[in-house]
KOLGU-4560 file (N, C-alpha, C; in nm, 3 decimals, padded with zeros to 5 digits):
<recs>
<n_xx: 00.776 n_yy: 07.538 n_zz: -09.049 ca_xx: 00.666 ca_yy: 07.503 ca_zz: -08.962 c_xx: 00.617 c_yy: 07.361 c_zz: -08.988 mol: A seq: 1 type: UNK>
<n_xx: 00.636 n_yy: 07.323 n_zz: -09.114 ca_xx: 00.566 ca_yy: 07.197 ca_zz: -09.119 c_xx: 00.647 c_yy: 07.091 c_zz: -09.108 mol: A seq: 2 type: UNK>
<n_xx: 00.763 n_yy: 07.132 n_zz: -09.114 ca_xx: 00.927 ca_yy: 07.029 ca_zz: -09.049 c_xx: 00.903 c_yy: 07.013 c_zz: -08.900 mol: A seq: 3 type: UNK>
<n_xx: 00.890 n_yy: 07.153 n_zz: -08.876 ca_xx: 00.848 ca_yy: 07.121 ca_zz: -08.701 c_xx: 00.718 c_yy: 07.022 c_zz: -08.643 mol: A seq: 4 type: UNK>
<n_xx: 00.609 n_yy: 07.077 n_zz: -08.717 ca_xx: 00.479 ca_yy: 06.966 ca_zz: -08.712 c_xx: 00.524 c_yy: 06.812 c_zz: -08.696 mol: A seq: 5 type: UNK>
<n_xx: 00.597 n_yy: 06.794 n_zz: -08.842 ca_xx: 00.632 ca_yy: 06.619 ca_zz: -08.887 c_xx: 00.730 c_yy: 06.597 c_zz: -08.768 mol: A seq: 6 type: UNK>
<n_xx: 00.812 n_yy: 06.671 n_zz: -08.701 ca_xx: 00.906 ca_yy: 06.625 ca_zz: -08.603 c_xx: 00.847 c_yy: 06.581 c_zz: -08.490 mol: A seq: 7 type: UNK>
<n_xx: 00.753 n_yy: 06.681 n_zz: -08.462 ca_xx: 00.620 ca_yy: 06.686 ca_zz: -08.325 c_xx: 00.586 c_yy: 06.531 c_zz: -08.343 mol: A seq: 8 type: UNK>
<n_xx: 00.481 n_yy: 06.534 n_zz: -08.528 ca_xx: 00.388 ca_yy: 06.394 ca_zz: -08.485 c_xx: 00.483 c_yy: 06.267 c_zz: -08.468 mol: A seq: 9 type: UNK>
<n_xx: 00.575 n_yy: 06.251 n_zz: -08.517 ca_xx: 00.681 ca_yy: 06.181 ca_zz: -08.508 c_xx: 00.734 c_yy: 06.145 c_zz: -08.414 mol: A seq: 10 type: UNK>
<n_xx: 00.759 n_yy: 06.243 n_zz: -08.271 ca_xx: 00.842 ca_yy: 06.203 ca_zz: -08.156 c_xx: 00.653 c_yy: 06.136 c_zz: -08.072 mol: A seq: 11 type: UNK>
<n_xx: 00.574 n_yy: 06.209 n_zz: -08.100 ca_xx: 00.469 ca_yy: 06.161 ca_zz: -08.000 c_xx: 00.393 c_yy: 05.993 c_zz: -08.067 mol: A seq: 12 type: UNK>
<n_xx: 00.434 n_yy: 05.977 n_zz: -08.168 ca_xx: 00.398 ca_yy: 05.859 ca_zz: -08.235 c_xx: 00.475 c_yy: 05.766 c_zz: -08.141 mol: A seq: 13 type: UNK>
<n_xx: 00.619 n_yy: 05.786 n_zz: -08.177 ca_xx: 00.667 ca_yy: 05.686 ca_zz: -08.084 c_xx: 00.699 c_yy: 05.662 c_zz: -07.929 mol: A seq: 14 type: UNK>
<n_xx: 00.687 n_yy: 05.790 n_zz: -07.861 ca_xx: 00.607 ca_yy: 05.768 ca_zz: -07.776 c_xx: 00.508 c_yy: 05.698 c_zz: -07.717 mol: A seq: 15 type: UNK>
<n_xx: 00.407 n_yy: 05.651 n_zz: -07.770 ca_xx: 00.237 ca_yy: 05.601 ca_zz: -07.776 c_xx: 00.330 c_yy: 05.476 c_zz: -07.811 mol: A seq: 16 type: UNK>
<n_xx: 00.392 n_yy: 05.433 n_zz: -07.893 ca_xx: 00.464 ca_yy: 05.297 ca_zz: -07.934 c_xx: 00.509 c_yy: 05.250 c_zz: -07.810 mol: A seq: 17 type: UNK>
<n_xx: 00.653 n_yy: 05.358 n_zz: -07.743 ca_xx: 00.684 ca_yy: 05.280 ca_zz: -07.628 c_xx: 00.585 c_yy: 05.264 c_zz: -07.520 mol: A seq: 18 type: UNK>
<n_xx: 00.459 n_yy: 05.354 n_zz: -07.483 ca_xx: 00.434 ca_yy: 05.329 ca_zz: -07.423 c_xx: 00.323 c_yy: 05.192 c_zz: -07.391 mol: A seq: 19 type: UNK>
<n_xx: 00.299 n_yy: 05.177 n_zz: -07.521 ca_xx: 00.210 ca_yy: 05.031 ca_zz: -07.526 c_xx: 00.305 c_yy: 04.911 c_zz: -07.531 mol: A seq: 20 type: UNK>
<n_xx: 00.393 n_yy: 04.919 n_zz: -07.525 ca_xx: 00.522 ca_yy: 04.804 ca_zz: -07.504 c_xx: 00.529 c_yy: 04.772 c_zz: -07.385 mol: A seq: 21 type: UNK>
<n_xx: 00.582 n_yy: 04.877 n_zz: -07.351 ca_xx: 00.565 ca_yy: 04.864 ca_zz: -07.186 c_xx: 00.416 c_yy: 04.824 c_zz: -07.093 mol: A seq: 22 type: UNK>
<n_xx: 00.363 n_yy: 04.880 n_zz: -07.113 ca_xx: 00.216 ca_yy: 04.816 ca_zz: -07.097 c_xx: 00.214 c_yy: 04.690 c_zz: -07.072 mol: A seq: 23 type: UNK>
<n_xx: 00.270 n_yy: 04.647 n_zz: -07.168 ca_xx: 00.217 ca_yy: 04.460 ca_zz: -07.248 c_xx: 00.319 c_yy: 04.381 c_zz: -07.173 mol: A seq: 24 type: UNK>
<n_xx: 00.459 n_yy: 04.425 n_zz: -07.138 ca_xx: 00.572 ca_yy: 04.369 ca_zz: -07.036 c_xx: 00.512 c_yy: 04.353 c_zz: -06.949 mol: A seq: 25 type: UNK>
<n_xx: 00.421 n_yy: 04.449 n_zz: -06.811 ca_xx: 00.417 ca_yy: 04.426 ca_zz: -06.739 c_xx: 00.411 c_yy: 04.303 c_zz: -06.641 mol: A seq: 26 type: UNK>
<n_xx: 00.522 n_yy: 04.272 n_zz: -06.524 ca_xx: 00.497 ca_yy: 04.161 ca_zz: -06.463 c_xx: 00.363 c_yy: 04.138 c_zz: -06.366 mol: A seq: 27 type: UNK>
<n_xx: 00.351 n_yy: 04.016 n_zz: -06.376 ca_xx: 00.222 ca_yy: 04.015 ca_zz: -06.277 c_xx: 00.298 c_yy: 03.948 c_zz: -06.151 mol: A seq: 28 type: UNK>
<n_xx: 00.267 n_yy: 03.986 n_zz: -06.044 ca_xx: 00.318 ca_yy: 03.953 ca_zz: -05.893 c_xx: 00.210 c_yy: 03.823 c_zz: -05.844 mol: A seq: 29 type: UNK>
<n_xx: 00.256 n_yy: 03.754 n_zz: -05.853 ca_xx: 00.223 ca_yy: 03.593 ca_zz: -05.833 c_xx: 00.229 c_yy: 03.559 c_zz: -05.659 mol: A seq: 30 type: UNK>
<n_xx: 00.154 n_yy: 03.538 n_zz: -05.594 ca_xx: 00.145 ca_yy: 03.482 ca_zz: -05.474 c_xx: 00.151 c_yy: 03.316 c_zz: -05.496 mol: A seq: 31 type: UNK>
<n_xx: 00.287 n_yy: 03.267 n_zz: -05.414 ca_xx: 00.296 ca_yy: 03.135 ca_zz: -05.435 c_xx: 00.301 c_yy: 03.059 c_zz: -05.290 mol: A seq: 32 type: UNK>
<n_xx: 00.214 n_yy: 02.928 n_zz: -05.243 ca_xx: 00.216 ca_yy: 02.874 ca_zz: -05.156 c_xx: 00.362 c_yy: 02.829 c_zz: -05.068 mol: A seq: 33 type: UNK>
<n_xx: 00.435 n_yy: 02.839 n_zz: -04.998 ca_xx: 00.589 ca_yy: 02.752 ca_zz: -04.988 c_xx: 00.535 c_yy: 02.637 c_zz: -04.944 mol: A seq: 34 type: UNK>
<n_xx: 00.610 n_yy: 02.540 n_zz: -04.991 ca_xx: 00.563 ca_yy: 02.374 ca_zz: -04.914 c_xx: 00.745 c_yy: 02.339 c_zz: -04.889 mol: A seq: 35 type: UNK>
<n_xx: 00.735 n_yy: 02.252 n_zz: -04.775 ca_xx: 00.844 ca_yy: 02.164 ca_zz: -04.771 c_xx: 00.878 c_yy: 02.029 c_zz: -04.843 mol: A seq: 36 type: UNK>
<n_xx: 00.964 n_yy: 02.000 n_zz: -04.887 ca_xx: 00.971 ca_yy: 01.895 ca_zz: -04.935 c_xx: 01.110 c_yy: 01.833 c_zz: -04.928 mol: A seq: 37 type: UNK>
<n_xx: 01.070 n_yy: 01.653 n_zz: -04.933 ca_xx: 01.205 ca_yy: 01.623 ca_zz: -04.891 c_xx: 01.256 c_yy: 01.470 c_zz: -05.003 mol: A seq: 38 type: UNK>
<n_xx: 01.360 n_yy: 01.484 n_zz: -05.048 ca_xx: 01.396 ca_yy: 01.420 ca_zz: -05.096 c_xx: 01.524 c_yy: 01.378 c_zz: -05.196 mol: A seq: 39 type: UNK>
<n_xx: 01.549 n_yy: 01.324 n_zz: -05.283 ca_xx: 01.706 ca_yy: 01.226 ca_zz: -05.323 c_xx: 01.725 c_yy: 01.406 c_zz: -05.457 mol: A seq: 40 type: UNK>
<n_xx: 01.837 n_yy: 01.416 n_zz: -05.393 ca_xx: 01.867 ca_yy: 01.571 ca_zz: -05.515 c_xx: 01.951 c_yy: 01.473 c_zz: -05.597 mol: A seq: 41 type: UNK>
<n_xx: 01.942 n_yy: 01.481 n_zz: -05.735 ca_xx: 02.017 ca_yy: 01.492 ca_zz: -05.859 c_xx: 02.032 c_yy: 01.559 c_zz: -05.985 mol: A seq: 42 type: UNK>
<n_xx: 02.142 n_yy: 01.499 n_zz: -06.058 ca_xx: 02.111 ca_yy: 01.558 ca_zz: -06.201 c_xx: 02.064 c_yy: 01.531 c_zz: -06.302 mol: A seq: 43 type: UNK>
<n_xx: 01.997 n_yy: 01.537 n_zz: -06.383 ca_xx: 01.928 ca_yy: 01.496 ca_zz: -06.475 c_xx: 01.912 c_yy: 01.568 c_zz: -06.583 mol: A seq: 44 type: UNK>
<n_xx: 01.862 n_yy: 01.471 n_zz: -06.750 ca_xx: 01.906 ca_yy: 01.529 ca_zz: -06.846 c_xx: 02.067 c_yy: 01.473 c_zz: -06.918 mol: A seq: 45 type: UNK>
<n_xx: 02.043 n_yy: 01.500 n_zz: -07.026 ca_xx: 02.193 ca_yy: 01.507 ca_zz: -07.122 c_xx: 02.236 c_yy: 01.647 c_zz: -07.106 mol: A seq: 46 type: UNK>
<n_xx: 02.377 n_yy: 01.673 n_zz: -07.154 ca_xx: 02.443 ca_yy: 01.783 ca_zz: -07.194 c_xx: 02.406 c_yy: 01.820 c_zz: -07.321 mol: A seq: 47 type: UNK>
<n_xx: 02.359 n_yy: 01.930 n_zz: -07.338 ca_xx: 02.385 ca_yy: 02.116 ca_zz: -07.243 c_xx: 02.250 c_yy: 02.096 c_zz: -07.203 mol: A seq: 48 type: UNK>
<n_xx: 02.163 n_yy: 02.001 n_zz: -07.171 ca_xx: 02.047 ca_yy: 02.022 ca_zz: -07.103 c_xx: 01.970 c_yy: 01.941 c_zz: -07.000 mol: A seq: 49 type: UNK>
<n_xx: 02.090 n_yy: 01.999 n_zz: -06.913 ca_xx: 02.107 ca_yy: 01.948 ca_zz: -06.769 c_xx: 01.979 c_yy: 01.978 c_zz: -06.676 mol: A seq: 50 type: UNK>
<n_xx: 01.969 n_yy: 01.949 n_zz: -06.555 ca_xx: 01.880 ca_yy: 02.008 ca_zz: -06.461 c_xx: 01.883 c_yy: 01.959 c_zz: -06.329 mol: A seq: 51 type: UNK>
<n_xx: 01.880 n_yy: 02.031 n_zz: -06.224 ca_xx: 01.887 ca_yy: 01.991 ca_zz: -06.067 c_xx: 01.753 c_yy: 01.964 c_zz: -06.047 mol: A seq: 52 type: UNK>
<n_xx: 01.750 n_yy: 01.820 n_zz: -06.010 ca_xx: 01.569 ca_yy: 01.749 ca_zz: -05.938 c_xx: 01.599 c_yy: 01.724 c_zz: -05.792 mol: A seq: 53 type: UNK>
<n_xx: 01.463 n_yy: 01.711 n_zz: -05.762 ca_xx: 01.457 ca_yy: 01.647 ca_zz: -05.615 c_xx: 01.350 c_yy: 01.578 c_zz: -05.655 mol: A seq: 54 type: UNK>
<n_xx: 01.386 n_yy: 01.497 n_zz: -05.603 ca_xx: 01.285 ca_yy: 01.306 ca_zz: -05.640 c_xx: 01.243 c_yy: 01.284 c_zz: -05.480 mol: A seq: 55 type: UNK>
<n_xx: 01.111 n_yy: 01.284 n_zz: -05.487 ca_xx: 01.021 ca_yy: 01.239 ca_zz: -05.355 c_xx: 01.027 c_yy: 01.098 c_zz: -05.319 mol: A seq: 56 type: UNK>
<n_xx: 01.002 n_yy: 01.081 n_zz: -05.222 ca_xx: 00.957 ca_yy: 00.968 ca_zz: -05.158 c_xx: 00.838 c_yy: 00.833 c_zz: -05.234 mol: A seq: 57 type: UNK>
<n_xx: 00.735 n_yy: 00.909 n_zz: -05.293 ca_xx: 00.619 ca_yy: 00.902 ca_zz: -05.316 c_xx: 00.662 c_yy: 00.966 c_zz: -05.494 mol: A seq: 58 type: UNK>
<n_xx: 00.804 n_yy: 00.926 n_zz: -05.533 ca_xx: 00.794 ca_yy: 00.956 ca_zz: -05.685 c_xx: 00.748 c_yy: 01.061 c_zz: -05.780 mol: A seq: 59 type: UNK>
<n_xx: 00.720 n_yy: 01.173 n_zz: -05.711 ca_xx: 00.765 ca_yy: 01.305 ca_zz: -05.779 c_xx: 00.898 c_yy: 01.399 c_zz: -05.771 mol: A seq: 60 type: UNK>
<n_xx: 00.869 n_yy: 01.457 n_zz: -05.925 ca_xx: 00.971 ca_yy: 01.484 ca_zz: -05.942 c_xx: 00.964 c_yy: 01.649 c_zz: -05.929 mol: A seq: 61 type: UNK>
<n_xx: 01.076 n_yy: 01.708 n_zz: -05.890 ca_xx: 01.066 ca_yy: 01.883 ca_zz: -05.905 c_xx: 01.246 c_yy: 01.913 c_zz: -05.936 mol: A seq: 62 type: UNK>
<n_xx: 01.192 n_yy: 02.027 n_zz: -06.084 ca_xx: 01.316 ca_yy: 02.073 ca_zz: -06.137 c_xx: 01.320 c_yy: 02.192 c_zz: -06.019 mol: A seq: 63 type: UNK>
<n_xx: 01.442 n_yy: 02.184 n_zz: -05.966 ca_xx: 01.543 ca_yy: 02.326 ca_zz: -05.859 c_xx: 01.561 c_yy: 02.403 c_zz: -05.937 mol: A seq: 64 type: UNK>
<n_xx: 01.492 n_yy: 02.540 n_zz: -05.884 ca_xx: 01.565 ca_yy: 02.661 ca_zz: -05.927 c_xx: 01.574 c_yy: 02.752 c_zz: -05.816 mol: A seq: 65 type: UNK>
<n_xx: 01.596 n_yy: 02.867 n_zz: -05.894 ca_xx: 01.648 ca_yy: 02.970 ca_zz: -05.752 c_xx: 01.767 c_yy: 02.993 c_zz: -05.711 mol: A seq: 66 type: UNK>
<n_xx: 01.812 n_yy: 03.106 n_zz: -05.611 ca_xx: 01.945 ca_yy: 03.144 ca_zz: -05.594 c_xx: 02.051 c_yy: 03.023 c_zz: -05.576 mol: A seq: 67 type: UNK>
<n_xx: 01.959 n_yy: 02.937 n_zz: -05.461 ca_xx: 02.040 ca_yy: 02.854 ca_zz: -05.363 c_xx: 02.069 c_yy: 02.683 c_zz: -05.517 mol: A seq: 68 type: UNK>
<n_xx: 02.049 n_yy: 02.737 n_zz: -05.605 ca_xx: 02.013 ca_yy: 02.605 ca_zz: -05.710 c_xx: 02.224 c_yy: 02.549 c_zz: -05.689 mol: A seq: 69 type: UNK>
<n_xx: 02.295 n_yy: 02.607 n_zz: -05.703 ca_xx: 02.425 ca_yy: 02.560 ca_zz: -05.720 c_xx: 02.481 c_yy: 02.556 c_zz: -05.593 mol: A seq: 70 type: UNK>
<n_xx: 02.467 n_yy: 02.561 n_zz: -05.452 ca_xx: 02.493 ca_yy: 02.566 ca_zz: -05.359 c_xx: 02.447 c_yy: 02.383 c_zz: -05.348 mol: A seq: 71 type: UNK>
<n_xx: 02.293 n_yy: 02.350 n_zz: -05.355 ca_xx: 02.243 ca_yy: 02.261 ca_zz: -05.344 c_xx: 02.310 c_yy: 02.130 c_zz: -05.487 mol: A seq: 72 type: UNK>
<n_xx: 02.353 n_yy: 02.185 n_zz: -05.598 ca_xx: 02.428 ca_yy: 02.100 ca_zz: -05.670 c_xx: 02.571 c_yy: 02.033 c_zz: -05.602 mol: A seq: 73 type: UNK>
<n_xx: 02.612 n_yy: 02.140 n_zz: -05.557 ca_xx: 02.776 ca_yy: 02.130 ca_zz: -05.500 c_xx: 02.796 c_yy: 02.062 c_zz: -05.377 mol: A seq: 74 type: UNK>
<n_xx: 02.706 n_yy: 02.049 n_zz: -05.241 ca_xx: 02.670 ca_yy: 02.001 ca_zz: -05.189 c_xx: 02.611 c_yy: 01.891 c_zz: -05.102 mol: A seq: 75 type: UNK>
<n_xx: 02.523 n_yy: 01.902 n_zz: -05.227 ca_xx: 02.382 ca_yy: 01.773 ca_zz: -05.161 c_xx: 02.383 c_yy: 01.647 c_zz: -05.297 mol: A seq: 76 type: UNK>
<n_xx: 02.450 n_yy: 01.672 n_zz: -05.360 ca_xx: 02.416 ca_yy: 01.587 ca_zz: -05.484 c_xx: 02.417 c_yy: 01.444 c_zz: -05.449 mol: A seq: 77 type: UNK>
<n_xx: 02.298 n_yy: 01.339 n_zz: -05.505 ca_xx: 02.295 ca_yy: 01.176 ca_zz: -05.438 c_xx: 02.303 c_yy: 01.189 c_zz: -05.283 mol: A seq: 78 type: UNK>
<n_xx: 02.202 n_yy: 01.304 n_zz: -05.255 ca_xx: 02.168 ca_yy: 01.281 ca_zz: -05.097 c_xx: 02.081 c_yy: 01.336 c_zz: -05.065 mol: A seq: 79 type: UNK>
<n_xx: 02.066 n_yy: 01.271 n_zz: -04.945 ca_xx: 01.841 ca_yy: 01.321 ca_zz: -04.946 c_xx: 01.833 c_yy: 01.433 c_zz: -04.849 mol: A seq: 80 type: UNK>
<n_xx: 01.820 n_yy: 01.557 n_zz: -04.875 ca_xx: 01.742 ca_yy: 01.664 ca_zz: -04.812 c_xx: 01.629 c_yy: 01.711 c_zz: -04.789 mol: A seq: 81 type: UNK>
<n_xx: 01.570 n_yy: 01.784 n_zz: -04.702 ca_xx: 01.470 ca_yy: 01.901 ca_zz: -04.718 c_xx: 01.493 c_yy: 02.000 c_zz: -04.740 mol: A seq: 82 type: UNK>
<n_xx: 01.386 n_yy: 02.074 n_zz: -04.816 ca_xx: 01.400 ca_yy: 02.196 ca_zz: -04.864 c_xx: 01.296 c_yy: 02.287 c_zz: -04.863 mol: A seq: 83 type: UNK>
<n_xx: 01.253 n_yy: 02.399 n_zz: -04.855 ca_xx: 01.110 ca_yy: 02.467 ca_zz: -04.859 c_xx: 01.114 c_yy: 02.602 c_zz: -04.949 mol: A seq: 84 type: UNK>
<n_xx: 01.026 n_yy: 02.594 n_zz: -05.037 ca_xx: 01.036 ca_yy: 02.604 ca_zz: -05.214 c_xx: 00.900 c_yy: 02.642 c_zz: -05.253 mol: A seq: 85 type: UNK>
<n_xx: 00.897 n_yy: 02.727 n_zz: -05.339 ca_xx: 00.754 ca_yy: 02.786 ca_zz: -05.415 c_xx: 00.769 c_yy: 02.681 c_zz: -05.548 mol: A seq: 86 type: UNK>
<n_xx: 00.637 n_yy: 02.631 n_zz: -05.544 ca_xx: 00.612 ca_yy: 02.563 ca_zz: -05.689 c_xx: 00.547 c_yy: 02.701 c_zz: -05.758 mol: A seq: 87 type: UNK>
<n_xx: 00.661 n_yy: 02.680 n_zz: -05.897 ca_xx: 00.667 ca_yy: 02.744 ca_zz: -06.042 c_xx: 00.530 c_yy: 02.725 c_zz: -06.117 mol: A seq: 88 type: UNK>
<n_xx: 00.524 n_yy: 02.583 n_zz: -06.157 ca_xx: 00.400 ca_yy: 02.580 ca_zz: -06.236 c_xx: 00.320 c_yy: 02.512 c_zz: -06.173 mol: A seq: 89 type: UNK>
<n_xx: 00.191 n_yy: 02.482 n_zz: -06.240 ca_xx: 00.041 ca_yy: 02.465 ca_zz: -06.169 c_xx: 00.081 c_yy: 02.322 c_zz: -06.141 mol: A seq: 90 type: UNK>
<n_xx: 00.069 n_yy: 02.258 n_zz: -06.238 ca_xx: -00.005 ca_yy: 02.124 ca_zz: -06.279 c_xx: 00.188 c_yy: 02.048 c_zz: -06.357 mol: A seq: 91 type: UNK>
<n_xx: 00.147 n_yy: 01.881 n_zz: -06.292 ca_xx: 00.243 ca_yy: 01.826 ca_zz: -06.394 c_xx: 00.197 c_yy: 01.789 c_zz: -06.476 mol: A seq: 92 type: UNK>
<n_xx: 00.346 n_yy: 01.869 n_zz: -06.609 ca_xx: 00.300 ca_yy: 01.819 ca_zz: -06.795 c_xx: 00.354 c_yy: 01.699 c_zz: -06.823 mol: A seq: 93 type: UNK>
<n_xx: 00.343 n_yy: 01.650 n_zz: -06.947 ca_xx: 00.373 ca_yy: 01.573 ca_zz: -06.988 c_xx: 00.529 c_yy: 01.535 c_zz: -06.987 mol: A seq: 94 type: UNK>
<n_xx: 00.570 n_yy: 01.448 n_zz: -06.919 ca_xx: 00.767 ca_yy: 01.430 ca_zz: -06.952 c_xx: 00.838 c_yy: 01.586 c_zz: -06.862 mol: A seq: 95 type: UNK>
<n_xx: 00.769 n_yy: 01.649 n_zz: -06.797 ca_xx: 00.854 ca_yy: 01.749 ca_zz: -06.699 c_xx: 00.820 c_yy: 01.758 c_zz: -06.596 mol: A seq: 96 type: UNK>
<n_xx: 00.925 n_yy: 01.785 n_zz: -06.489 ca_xx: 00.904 ca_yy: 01.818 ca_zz: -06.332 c_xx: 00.865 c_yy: 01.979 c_zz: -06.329 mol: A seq: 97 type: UNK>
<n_xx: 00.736 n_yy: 01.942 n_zz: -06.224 ca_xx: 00.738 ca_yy: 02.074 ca_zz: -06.208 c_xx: 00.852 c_yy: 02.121 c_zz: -06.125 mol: A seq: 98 type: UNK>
<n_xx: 00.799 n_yy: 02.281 n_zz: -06.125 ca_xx: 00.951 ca_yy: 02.340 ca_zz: -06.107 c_xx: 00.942 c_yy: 02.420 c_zz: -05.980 mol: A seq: 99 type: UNK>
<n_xx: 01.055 n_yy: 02.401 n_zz: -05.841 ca_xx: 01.028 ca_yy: 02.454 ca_zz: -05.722 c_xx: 01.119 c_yy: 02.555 c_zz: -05.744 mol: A seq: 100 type: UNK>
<n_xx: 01.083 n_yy: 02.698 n_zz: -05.686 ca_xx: 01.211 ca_yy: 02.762 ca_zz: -05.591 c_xx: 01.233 c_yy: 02.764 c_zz: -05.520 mol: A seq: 101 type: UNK>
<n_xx: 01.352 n_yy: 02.733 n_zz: -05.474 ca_xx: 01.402 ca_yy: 02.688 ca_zz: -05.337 c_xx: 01.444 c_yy: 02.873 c_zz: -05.264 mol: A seq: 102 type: UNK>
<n_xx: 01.373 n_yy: 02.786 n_zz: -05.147 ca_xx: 01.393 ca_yy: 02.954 ca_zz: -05.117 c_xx: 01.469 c_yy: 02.938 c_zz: -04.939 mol: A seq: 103 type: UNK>
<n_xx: 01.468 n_yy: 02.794 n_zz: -04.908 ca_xx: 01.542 ca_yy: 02.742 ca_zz: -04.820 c_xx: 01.599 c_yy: 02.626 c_zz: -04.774 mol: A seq: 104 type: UNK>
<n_xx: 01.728 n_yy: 02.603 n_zz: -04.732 ca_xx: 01.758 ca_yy: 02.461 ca_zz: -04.714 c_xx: 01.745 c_yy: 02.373 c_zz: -04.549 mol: A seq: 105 type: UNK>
<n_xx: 01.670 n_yy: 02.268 n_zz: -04.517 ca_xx: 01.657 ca_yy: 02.234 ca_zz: -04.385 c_xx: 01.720 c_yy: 02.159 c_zz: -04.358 mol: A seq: 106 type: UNK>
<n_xx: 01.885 n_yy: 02.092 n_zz: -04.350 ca_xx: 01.927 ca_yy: 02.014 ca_zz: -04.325 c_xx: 02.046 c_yy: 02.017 c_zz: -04.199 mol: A seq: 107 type: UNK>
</recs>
């Protein structure tokens, strides 16, 4: 009986474990503005830490991501497109582009 008890508190312990894990994962569902934007796609960075930009008109910069990110490498590279893309992060940091997803190409 008391093998059975220690087995009991044991499976429901970790239980209560996974379930506060999971808890703490949860994603939060982000509503993001799309904007268009248009401008010179390249690559940038040294090797192994490369990155696809699009360089504005008006000298901003945005790191490409998203499905369409190697379609638009193979492509468009040293040529000026539009594109319409959810910005990733808020605000530009220090020494990085913020970061678009491209979620369509207008050319």
């Amino acid at each position: 009986m008391k093998l059975l008890l220690k087995i009991l508190f044991l499976l429901i312990s970790i239980n209560i474990i996974n379930c506060q894990s999971i808890s703490k994962n949860k994603v939060k569902t982000e509503k993001f503005k799309i904007i268009k934007i248009e401008g010179l796609i390249s690559v940038r960075g040294s090797e192994p830490f490369t990155y696809l930009s699009i360089l504005t008109d008006d000298n901003k910069e945005y790191s490409i991501t998203g499905k369409l990110t190697n379609e638009i490498k193979n492509k468009y590279q040293n040529k000026k497109i539009k594109i319409l893309g959810k910005i990733r992060t808020k605000t530009f940091s220090s020494g990085f582009a913020q970061e678009i997803e491209v979620v369509k190409i207008i050319n």
